[in-house]
C-alpha positions as a LaTeX table, in Angstrom:
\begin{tabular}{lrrr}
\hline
Residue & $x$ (\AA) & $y$ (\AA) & $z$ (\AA) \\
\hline
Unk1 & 77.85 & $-55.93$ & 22.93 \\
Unk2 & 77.00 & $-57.70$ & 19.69 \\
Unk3 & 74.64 & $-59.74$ & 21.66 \\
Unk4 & 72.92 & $-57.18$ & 22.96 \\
Unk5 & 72.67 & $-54.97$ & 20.36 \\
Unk6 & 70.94 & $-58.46$ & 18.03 \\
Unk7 & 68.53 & $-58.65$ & 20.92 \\
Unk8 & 67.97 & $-54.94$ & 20.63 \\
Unk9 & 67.21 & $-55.22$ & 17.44 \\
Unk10 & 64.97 & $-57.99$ & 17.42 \\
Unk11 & 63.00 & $-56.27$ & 20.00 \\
Unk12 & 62.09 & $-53.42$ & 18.29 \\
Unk13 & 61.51 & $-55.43$ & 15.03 \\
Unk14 & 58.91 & $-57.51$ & 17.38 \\
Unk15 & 57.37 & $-54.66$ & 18.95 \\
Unk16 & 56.79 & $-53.33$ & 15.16 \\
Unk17 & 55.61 & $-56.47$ & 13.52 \\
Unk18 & 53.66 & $-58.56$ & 16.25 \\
Unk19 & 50.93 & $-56.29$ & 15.71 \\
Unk20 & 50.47 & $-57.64$ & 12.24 \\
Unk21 & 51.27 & $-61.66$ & 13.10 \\
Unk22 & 48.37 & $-60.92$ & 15.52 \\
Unk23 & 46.05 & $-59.53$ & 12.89 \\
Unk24 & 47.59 & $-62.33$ & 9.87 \\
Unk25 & 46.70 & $-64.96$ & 12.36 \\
Unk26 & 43.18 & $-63.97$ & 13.31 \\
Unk27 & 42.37 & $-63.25$ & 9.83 \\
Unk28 & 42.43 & $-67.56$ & 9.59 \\
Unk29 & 40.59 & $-67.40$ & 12.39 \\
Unk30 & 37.10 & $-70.12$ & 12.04 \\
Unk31 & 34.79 & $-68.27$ & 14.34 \\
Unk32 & 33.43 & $-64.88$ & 14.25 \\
Unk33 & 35.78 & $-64.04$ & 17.22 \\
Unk34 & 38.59 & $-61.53$ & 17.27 \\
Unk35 & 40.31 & $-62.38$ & 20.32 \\
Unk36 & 39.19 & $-66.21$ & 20.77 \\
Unk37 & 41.28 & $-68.26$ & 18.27 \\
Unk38 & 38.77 & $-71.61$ & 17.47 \\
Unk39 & 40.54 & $-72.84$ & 14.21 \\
Unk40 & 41.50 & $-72.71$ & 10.98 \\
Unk41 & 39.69 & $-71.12$ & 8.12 \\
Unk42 & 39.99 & $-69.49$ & 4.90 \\
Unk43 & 36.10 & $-68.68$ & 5.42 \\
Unk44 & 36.81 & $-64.73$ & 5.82 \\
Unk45 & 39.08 & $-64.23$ & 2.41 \\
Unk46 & 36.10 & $-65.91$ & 0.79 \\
Unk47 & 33.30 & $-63.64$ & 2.25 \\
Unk48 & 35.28 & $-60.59$ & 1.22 \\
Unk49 & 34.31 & $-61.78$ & $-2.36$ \\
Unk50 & 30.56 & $-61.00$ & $-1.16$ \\
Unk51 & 30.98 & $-58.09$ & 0.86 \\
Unk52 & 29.81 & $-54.79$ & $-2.20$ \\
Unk53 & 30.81 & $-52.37$ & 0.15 \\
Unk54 & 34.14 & $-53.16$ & 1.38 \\
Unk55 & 35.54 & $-54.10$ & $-2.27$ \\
Unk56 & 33.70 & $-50.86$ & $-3.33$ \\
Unk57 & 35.98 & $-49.00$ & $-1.34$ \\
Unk58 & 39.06 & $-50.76$ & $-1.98$ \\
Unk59 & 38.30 & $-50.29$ & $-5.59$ \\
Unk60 & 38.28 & $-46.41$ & $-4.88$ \\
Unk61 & 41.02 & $-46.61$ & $-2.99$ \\
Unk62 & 43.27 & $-48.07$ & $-5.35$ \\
Unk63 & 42.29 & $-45.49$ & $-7.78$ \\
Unk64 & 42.64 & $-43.23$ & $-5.87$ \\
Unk65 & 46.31 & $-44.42$ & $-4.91$ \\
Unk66 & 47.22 & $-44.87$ & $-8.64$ \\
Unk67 & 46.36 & $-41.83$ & $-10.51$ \\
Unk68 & 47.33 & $-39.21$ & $-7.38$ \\
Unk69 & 50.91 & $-41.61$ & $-7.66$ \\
Unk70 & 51.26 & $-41.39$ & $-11.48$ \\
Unk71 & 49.96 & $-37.47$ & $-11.29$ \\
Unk72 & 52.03 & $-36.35$ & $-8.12$ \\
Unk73 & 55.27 & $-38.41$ & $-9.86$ \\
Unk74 & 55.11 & $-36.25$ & $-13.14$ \\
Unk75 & 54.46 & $-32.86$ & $-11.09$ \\
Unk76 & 56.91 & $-33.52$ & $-8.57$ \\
Unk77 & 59.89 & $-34.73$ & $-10.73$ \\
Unk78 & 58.69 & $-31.32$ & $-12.78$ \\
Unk79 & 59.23 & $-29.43$ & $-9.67$ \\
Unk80 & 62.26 & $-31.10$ & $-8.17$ \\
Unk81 & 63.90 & $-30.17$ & $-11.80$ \\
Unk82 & 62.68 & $-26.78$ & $-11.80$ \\
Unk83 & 63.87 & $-25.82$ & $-8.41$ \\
Unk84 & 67.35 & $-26.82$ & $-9.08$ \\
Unk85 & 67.40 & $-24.87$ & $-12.01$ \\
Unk86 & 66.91 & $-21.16$ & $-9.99$ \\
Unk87 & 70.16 & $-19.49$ & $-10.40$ \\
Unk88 & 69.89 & $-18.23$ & $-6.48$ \\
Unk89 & 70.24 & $-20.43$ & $-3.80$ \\
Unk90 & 67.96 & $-18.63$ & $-2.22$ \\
Unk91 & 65.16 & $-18.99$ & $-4.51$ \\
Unk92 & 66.47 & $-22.91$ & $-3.84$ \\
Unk93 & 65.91 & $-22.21$ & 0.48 \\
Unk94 & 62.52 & $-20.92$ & $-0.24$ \\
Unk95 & 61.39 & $-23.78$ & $-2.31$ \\
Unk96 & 62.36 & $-26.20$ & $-0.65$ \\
Unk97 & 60.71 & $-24.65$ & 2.95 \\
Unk98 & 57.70 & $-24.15$ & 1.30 \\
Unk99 & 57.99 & $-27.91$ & $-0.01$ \\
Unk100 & 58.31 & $-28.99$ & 3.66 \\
Unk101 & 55.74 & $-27.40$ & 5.06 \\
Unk102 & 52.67 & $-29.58$ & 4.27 \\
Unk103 & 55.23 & $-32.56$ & 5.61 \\
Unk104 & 55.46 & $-30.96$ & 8.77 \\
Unk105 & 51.88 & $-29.45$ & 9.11 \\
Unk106 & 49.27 & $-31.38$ & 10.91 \\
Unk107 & 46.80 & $-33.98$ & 8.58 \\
Unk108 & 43.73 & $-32.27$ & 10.40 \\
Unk109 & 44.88 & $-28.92$ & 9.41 \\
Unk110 & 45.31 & $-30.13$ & 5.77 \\
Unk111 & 42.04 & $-31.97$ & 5.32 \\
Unk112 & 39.99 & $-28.97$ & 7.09 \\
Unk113 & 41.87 & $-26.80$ & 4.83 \\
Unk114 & 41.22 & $-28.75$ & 1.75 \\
Unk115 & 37.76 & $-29.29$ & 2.71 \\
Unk116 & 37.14 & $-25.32$ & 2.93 \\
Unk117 & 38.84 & $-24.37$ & $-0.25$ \\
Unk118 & 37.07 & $-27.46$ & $-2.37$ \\
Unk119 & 33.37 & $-26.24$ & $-0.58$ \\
Unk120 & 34.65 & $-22.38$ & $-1.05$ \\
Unk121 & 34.65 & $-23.48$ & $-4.66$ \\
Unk122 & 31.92 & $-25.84$ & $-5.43$ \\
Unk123 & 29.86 & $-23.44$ & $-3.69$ \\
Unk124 & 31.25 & $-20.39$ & $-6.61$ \\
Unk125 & 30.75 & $-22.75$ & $-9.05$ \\
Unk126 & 27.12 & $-23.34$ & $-8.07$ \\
Unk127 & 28.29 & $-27.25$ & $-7.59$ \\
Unk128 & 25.32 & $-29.47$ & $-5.67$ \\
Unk129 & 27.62 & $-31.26$ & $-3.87$ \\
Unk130 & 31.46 & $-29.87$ & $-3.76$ \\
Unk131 & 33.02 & $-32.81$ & $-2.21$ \\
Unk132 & 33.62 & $-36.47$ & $-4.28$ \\
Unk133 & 36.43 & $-38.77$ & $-6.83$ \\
Unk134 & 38.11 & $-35.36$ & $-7.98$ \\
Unk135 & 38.58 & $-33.22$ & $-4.49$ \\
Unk136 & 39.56 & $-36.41$ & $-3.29$ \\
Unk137 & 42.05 & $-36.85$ & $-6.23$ \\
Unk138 & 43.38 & $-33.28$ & $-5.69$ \\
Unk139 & 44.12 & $-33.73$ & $-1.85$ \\
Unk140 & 46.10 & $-36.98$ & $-2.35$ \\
Unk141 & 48.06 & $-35.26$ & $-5.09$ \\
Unk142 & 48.88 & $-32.56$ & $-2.69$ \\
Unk143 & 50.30 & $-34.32$ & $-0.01$ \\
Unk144 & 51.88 & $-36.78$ & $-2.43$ \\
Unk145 & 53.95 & $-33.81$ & $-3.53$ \\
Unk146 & 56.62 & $-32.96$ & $-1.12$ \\
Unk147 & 57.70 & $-36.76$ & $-0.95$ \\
Unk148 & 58.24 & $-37.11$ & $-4.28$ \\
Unk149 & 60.21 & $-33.89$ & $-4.58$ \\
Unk150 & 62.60 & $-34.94$ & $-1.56$ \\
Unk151 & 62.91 & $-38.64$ & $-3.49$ \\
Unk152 & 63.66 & $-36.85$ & $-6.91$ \\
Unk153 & 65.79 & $-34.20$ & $-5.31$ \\
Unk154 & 69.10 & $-36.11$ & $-4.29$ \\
Unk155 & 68.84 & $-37.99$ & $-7.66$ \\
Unk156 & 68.90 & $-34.54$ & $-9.20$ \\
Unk157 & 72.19 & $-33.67$ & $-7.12$ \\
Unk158 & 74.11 & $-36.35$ & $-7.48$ \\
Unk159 & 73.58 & $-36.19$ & $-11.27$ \\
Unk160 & 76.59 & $-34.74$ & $-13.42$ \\
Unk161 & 75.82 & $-31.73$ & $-15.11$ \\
Unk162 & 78.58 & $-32.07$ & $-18.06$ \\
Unk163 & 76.53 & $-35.33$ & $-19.05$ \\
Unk164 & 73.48 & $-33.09$ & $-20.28$ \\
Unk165 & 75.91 & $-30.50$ & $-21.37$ \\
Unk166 & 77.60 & $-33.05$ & $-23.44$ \\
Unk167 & 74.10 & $-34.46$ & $-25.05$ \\
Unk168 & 73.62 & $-30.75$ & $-26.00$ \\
Unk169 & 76.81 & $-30.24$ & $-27.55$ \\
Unk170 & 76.17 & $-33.59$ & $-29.59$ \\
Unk171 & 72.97 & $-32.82$ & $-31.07$ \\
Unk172 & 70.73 & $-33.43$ & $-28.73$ \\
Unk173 & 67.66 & $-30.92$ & $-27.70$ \\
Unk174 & 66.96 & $-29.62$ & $-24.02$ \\
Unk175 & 63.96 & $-32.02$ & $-24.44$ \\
Unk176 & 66.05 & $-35.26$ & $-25.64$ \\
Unk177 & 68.79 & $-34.10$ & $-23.74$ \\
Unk178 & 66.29 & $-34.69$ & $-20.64$ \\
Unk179 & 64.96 & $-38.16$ & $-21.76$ \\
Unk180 & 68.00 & $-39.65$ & $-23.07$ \\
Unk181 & 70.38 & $-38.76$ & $-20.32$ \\
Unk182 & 68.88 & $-37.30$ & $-17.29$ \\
Unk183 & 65.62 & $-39.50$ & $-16.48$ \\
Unk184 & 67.45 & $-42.70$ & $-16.95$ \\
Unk185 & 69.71 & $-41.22$ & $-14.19$ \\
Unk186 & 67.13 & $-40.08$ & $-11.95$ \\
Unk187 & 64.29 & $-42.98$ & $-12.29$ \\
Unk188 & 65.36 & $-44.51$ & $-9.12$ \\
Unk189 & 64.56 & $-41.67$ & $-7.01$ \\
Unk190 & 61.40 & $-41.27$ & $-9.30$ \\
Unk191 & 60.28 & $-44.58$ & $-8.84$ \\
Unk192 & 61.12 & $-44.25$ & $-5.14$ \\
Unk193 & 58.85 & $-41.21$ & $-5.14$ \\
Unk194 & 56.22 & $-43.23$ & $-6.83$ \\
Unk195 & 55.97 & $-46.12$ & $-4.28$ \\
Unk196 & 56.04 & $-43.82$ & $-1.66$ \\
Unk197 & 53.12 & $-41.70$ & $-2.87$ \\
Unk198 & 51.18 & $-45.28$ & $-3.80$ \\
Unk199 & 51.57 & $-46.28$ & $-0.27$ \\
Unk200 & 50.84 & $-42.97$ & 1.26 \\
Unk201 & 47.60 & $-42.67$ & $-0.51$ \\
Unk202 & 46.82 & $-46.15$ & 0.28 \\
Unk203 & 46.10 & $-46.26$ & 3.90 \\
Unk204 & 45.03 & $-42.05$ & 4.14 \\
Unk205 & 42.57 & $-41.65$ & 6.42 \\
Unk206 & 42.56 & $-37.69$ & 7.84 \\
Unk207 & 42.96 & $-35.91$ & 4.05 \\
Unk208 & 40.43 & $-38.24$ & 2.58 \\
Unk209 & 37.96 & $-38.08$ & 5.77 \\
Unk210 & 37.31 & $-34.23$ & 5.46 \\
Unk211 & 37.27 & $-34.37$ & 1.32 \\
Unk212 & 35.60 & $-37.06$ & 0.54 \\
Unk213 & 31.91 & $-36.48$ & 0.46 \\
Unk214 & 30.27 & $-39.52$ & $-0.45$ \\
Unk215 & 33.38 & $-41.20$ & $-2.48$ \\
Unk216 & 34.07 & $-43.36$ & 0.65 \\
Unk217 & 38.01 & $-44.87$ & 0.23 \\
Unk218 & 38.51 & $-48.30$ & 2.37 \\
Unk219 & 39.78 & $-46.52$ & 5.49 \\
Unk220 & 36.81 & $-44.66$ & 5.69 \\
Unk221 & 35.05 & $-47.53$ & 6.12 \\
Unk222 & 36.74 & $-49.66$ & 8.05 \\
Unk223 & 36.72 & $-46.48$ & 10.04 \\
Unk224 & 32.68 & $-47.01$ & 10.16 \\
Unk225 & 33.35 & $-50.44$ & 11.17 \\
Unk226 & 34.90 & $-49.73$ & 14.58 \\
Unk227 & 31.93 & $-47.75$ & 15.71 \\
Unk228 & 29.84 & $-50.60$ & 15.72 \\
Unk229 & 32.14 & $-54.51$ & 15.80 \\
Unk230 & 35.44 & $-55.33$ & 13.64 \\
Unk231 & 34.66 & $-59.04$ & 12.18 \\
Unk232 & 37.74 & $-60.74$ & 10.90 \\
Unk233 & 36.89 & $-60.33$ & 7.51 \\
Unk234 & 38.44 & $-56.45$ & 7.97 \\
Unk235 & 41.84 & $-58.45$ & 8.81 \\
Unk236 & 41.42 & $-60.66$ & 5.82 \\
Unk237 & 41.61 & $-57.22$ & 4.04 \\
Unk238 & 43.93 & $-55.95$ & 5.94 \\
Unk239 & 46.45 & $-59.13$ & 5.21 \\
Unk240 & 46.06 & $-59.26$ & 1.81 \\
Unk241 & 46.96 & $-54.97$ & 1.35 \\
Unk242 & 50.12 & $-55.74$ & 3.81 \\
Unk243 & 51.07 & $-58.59$ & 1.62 \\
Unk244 & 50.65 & $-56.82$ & $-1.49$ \\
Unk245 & 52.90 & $-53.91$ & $-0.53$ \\
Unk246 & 55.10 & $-56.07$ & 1.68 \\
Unk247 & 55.82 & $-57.98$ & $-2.33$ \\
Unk248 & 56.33 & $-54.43$ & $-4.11$ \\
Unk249 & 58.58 & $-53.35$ & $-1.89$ \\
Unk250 & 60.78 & $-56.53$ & $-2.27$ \\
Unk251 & 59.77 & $-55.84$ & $-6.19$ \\
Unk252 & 61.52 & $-52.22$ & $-6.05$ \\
Unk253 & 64.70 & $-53.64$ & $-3.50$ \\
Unk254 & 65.71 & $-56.26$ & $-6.22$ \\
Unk255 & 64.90 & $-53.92$ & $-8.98$ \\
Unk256 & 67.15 & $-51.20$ & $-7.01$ \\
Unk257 & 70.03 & $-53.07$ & $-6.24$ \\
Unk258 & 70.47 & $-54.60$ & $-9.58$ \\
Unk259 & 70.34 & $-51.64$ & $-11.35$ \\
Unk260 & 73.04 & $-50.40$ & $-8.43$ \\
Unk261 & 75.32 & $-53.60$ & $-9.62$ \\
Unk262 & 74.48 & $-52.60$ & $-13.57$ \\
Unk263 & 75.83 & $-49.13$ & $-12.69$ \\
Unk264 & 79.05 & $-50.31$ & $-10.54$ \\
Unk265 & 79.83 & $-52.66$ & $-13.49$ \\
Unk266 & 79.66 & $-49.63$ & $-15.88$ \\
\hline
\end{tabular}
């Protein structure tokens, strides 16, 4: 059974990742080919260096990623806090249905949705063009929302409410009580929430197709790209994202399980 169950295992960890040796090792790839491997070259990670449009767009896109993370953090932890603080649990039911919705609603629906409201208003504003860097902004931080809530949430539950109580009785505000005792507690799930949102917002495509207007993020374009031919320079792109988040996540596993060990030693 043990047997069996490894080569389960490693066939469903090969059916996940060959996808990505394929596009790592094409992304060395000398020729202009995507299927025809003719030999080694770093040729394509140096052309991305000359290629305006595509670092364009990654620059918007990781601006995009980084303020709707930092912005969707603060607002959800806010939230998450706030709805455990309703007195009935069913005030608690309702928030927390109406904070899984937009997880369970279609992307399409969303960005359409968006994309009415944000013209609905540009148009009452007398705006000459309704869609760009802020609707954008907005939509990420919506979707963002609900995952950093559910991150936050069982932080917020497992927390022991006689440790705040206890700050209070020794001085301590609501605000320091907060700051001293129960963030430190909670900025796991908080920074779990943050990663997630980063990474979300990273590789968006359906939100940020309908709301983007001419602020073009780097799926968009790549996007573009498959109407006409993919070159290999795309996977350079592509290998360099994956190995940036595959090195924060390792980042936020060490940083999570020694601050697990800290806490057991305590």
């Amino acid at each position: 059974m043990k047997t069996l169950s490894r080569l389960y295992v490693a066939l469903i960890l090969l059916f996940l990742y060959a996808p990505v040796a394929v596009m790592v090792f094409f992304s060395f790839n000398e020729g202009g080919s995507v299927w025809v491997f003719t030999g080694f070259s770093t040729q394509w990670y140096e052309g991305l260096l000359e290629n305006t449009e595509m670092l364009t767009a990654l620059q918007h896109t990781i601006i995009i990623a980084v303020l709707s993370a930092l912005i969707s953090t603060v607002l959800g932890t806010a939230a998450a806090v706030g709805i455990l603080a309703f007195r009935k649990k069913f005030s608690v039911k309702l928030s927390m249905t109406l904070t899984n919705i937009p997880m369970m609603n279609a992307d399409i629906v969303t960005g359409v949705s968006l994309m009415l409201l944000f013209i609905f208003f540009g148009r009452l504003l007398g705006l000459t063009e309704s869609l760009g860097f802020v609707t954008v902004l907005i939509a990420h931080i919506t979707f963002n929302l609900p995952y950093v809530i559910l991150s936050v949430m069982p932080k917020l539950k497992q927390l022991d409410v006689s440790l705040s109580e206890a700050a209070l009785d020794l001085g301590c505000n609501n605000f320091q009580a907060f700051f001293k005792v129960v963030l430190p507690n909670i900025s796991s799930g908080i920074f779990t929430g943050l990663i997630m949102a980063f990474t979300l917002s990273l590789d968006d495509f359906v939100i940020s197709y309908f709301t983007c207007g001419h602020y073009q993020t780097l799926p968009i374009v790549i996007y573009n790209m498959t109407k006409k031919t993919v070159t290999p320079d795309v996977y350079a792109l592509s290998t360099f994202i994956f190995i940036s988040i595959f090195v924060l996540l390792i980042l936020y596993n060490t940083v999570q399980s020694s601050g697990e060990k800290r806490r057991a030693k305590r």
